[in-house]
C-alpha positions in Angstrom: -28.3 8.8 -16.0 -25.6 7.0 -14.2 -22.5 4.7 -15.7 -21.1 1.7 -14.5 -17.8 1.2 -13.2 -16.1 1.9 -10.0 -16.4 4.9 -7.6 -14.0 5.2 -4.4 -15.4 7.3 -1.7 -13.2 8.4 1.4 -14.6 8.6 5.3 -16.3 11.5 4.9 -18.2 10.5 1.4 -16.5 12.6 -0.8 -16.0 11.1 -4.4 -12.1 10.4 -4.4 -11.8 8.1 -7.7 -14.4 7.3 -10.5 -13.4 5.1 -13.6 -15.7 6.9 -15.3 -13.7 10.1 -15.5 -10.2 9.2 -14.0 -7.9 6.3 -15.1 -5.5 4.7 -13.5 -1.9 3.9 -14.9 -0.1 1.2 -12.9 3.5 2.2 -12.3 5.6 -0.7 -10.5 5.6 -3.2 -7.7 7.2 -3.9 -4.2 7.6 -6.1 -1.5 7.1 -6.2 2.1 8.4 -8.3 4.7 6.8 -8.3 8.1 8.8 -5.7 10.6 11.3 -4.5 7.8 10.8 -0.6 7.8 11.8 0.5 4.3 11.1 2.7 1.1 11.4 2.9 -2.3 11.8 5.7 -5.0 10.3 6.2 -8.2 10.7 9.5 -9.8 7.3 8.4 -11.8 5.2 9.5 -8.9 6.8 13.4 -8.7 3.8 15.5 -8.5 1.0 12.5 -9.0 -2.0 11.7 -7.1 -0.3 8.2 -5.9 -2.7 5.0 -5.2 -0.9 1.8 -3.3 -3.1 -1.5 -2.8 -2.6 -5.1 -2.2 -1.5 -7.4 -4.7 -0.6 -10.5 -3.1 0.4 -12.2 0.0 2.6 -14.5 1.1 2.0 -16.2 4.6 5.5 -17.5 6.1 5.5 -19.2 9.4 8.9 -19.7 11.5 9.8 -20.2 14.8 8.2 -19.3 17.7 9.1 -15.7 18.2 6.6 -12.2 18.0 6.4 -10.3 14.7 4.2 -7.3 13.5 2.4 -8.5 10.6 1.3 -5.4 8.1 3.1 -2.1 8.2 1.2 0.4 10.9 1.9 3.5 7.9 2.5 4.4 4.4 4.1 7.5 3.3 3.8 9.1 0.4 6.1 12.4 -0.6 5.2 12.9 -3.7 7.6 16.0 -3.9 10.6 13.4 -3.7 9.4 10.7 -5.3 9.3 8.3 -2.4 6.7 5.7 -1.4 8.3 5.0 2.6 6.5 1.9 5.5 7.2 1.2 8.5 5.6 -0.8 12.0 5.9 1.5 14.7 2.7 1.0 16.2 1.2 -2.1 15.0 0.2 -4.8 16.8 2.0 -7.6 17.6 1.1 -11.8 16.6 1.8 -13.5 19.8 2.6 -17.6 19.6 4.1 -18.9 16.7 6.2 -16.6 14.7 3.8 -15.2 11.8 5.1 -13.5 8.9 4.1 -11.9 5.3 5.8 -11.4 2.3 3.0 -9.0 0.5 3.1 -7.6 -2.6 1.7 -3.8 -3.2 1.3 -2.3 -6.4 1.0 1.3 -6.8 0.6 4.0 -9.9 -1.2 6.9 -10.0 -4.5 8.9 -10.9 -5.2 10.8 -14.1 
């Protein structure tokens, strides 16, 4: 017998997160602008199993210059207690200068 709710799975198909058996406890928020490298640090996360997703997005629009648009990685060093971004590597919006203020929230698994 199966129970509803959600199930994450990652590439290879192995179960990674099922709110059936693991629950999730939201523990802050932050922003990132378009080509800013940058980190934050939460002592929360030490030694958690540390989920980040989208939470809004803010599309900004100046100039006529070429910005990266999303960071390229997210690191997580769960050791330290430091969620870190950055865009090396991601590809650049040519034309108009295209930019996003976005929103992640993160917490972690229990």
């Amino acid at each position: 017998m199966s129970t509803a709710g959600l199930q994450v799975f990652d590439t290879t198909g192995k179960l990674i997160l099922d709110s059936a058996t693991n629950v999730y406890k939201k523990l802050g928020e932050f922003t990132v602008t378009s080509q800013v490298d940058g980190e934050i640090t939460d002592v929360n996360i030490i030694g958690k199993e540390v989920i980040c997703f989208i939470n809004n997005v803010e599309l900004i629009q100046d100039g006529n210059s070429t910005l990266r648009t999303f960071p390229y990685k997210f690191m997580f060093d769960t050791t330290a207690g430091k969620i870190s971004w950055n865009f090396q590597g991601t590809e650049v919006m040519y034309g108009s200068s295209i930019y996003y203020k976005t929103t992640y929230e993160y917490g972690w698994i229990s």
